[in-house]
C-alpha distance (Angstrom), angle and dihedral (degrees) to the residues before:
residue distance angle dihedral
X1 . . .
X2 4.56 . .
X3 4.10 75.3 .
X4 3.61 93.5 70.3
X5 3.45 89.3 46.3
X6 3.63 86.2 64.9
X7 4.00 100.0 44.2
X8 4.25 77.5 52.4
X9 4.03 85.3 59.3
X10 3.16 104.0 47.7
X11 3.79 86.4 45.1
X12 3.75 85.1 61.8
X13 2.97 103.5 40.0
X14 4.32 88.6 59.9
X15 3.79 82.6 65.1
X16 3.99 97.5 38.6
X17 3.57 109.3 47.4
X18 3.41 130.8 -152.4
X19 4.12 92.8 -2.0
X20 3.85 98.7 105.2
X21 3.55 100.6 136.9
X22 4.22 89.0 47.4
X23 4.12 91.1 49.9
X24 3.65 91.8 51.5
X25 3.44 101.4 51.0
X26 3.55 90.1 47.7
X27 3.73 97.2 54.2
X28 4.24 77.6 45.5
X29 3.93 80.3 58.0
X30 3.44 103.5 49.9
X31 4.35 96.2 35.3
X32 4.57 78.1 57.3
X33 4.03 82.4 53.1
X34 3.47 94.0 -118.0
X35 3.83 137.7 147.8
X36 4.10 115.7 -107.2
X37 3.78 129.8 -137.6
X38 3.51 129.7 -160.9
X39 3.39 116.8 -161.4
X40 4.15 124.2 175.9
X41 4.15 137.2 83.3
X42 3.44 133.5 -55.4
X43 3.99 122.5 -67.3
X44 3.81 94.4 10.7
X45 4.12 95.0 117.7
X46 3.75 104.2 -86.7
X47 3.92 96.4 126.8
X48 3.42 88.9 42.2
X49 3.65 97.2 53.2
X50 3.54 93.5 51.1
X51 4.17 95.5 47.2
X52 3.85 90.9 50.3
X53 3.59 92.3 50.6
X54 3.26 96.1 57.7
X55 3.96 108.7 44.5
X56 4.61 83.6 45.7
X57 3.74 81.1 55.4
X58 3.99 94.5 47.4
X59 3.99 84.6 -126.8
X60 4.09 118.5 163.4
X61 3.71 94.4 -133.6
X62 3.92 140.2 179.2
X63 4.11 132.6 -144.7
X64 3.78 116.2 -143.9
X65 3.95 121.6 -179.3
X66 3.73 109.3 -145.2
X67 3.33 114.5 -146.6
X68 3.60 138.3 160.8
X69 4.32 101.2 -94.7
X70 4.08 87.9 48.4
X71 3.30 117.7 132.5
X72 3.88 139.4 -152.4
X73 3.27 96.3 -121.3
X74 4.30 94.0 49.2
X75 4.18 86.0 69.0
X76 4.08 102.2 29.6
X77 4.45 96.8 40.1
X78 3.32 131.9 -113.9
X79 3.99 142.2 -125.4
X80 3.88 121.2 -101.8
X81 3.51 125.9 -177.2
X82 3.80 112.3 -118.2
X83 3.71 110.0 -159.3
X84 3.86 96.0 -162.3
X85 4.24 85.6 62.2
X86 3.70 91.4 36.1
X87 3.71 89.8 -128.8
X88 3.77 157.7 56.9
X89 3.50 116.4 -53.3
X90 4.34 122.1 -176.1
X91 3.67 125.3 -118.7
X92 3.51 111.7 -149.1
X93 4.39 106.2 -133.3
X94 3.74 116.3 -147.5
X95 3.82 91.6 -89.2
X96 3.96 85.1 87.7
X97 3.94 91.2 81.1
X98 3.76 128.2 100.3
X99 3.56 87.9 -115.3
X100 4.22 129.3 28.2
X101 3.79 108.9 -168.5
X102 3.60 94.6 -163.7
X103 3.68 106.4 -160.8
X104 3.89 121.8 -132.2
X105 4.62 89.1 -23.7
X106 3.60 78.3 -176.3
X107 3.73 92.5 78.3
X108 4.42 101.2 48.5
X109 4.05 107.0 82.4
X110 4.01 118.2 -93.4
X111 4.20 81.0 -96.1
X112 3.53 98.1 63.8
X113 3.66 87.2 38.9
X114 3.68 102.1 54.6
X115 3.86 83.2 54.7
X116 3.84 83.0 76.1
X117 4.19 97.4 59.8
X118 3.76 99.9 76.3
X119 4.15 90.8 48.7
X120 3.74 89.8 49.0
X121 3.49 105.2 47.3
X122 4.17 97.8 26.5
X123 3.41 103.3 35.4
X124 3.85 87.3 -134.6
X125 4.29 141.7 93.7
X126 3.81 128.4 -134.7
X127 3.80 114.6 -158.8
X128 3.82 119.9 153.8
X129 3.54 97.4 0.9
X130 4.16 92.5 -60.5
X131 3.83 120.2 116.2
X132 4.11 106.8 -138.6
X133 3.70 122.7 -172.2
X134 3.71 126.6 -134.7
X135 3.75 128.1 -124.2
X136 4.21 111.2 -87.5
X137 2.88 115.0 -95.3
X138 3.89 105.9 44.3
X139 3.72 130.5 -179.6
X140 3.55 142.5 165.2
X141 3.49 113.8 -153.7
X142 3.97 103.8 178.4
X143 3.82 132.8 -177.4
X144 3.22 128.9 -147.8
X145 4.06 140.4 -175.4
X146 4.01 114.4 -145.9
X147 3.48 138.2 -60.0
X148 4.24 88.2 -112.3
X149 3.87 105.3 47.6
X150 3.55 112.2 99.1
X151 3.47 127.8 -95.7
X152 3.93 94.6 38.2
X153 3.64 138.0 138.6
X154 3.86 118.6 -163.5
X155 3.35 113.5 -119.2
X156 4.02 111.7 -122.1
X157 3.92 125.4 -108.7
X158 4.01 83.8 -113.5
X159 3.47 89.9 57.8
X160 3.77 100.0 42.1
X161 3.89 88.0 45.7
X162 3.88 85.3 61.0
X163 3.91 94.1 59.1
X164 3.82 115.6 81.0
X165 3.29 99.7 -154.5
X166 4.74 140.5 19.5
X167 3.69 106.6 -158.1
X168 3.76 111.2 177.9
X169 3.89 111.3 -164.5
X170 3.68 102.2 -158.8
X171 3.24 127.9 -169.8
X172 4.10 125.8 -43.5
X173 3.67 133.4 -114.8
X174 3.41 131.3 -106.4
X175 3.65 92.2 -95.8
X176 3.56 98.9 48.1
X177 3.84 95.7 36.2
X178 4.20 78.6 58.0
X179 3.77 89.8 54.0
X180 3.89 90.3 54.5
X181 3.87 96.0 47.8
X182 3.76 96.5 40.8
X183 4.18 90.6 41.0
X184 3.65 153.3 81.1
X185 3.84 112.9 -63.7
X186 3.92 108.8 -97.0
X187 3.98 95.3 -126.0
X188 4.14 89.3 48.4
X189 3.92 87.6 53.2
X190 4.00 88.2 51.9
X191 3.44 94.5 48.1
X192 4.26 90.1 53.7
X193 3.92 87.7 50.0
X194 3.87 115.0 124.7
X195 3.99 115.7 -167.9
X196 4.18 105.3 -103.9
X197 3.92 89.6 -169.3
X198 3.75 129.1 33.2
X199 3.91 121.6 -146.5
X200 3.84 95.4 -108.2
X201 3.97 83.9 63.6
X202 4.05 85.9 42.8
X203 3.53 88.9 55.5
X204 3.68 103.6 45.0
X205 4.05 82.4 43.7
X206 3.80 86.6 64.2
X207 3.78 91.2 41.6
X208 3.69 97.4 57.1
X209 4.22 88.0 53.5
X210 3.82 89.3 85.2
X211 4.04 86.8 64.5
X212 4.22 84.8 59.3
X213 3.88 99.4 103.5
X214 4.13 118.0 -132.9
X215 3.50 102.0 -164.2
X216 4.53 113.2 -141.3
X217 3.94 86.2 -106.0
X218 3.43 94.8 51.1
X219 3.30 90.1 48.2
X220 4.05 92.6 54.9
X221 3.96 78.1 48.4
X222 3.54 95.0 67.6
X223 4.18 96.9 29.4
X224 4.41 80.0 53.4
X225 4.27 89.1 46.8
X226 4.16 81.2 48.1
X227 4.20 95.2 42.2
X228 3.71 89.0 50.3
X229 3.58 103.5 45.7
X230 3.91 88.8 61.3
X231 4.25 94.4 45.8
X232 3.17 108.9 41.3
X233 3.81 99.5 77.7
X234 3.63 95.6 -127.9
X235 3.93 95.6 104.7
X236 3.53 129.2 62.6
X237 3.99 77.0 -136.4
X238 3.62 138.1 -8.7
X239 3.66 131.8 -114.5
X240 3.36 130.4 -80.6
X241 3.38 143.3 -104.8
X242 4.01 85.2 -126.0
X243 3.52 84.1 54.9
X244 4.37 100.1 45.7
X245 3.76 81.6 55.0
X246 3.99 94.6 50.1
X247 4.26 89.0 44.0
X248 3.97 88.7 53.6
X249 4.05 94.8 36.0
X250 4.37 79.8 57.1
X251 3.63 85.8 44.5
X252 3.49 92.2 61.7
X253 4.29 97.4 41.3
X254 3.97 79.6 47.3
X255 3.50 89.5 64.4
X256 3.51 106.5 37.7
X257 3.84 84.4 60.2
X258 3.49 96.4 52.6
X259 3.96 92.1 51.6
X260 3.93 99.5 -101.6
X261 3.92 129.5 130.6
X262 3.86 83.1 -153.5
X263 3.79 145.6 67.2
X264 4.26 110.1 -127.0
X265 3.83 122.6 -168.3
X266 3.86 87.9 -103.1
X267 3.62 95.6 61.8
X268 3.53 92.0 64.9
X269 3.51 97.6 42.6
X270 4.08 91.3 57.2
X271 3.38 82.8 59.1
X272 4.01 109.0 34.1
X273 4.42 85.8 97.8
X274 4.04 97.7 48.5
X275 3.81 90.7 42.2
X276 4.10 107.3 41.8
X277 3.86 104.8 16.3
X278 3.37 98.4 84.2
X279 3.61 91.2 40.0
X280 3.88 90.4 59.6
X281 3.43 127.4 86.3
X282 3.82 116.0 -156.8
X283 3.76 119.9 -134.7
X284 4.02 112.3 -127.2
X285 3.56 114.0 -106.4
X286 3.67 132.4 -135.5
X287 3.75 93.5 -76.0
X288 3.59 96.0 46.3
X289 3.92 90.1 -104.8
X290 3.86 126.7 114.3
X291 3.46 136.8 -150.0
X292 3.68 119.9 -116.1
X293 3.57 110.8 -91.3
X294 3.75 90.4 -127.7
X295 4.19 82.3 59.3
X296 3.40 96.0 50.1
X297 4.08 93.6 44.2
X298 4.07 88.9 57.3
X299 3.30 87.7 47.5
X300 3.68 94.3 58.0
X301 3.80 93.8 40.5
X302 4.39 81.1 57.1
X303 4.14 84.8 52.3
X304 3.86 98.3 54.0
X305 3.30 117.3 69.0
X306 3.90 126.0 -145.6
């Protein structure tokens, strides 16, 4: 079943060139069950990414633009009085999808984003008093332009803490930057896309990651990574124990993909950046500058031994 995965890949990858390492750890991302995050400029792929991904995975999925006069109740429904039932009847919004590509989230107001938290982390809406569960699977794969462009809202720590994995694409080489001029349009190729893995085979996929052994001191591995990051006085705070479980969950989809029934010390360090950078605050330094969080992550991956 991990060898569809890689027939989805390389399906991807057709339509996303030159990004190999950034489509396989999001397929990594979504096989753990997490929630994605895209995070670079304008026009670099993200949307892209996030379409193809979802028609290779045979996905029902949903687009919604973020912007600034969004409202909560535009993505989760809303209740409309129906005269012929004499009553309020609920609209489902485009949240109830197996996956919401929720286009630059950085844009809608922290209200309309905060309407996000209970379908990432529950799996599950609340309109009107009524609890309504979303489609299996679920993701959010969400893009987002940065923190400095105008017309942006940061997204907060509870939200980023609720995303599995930031990939940032940046931009291509020469060679594939070549490929894209010379090429097929982008939207053309999406439109030819067939699914190369149904959501049964998704499902089972995820299933079968139970049967991916984490040794005890791998375990004590990623509890160290985890004890570190919240001592060492390079993070405003450390990460938490949402996020050791999400590093070791990736751990495990890591492995599967690379054709192991077990979880080695440099699975998780492939994915200690995508995981717990954007989880990590950096503390200002002397000069009132910071280190990149990615920096300051390596750095702590350096500090803990294996």
């Amino acid at each position: 079943m991990f060898n569809q995965l890689h027939a989805v890949a390389r399906q991807v990858s057709q339509v996303v060139v030159g990004k190999d390492q950034q489509v396989r750890l999001a397929l990594t991302c979504l096989l753990a069950g997490g929630h994605l995050l895209l995070e670079d400029l304008p026009g670099v792929g993200k949307t892209t990414l996030a379409h193809a991904l979802a028609i290779s995975l045979g996905l029902k999925f949903n687009r919604v633009q973020f912007t600034s006069d969004l409202l909560p109740a535009d993505v989760a429904g809303i209740s409309v009085y129906e005269r012929e039932t004499n009553g309020f009847v609920f609209h489902p919004g485009p949240i109830f999808t197996q996956v919401l590509l929720a286009d630059e989230i950085n844009r809608a107001t922290p209200k309309t984003q905060s309407g996000l938290l209970e379908a990432m982390e529950e799996r599950q809406v609340s309109a009107d008093g009524v609890t309504r569960a979303l489609p299996e699977p679920f993701f959010v794969i969400a893009t987002q332009n940065p923190a400095n462009q105008v017309g942006t809202f940061p997204l907060p720590e509870s939200q980023l803490d609720r995303f599995l994995m930031c990939l940032s694409l940046g931009y291509p080489d020469a060679a594939a930057e070549r490929a894209l001029l010379m090429g097929e349009d982008r939207r053309a190729m999406l439109r030819q896309l067939a699914p190369a893995m149904q959501p049964e085979q998704l499902a089972q996929a995820q299933r079968a990651l139970k049967d991916i052994h984490a040794s005890p001191a791998l375990i004590t591995y990623v509890q160290a990574l985890a004890q570190a990051s919240r001592q060492n006085g390079l993070f405003a705070e450390g990460l938490s124990p949402r996020a050791a479980i999400a590093l070791l969950q990736a751990g495990r989809a890591w492995a599967a993909l690379e054709g192991r029934d077990h979880v080695i010390p440099e699975d998780i360090q492939a994915l200690l950046v995508p995981v717990c950078a954007h989880r990590l605050r950096p503390l200002k330094a002397a000069h009132g500058q910071a280190l990149a969080s990615r920096d300051l992550v390596l750095q702590l991956q350096k500090a803990v031994p294996v």
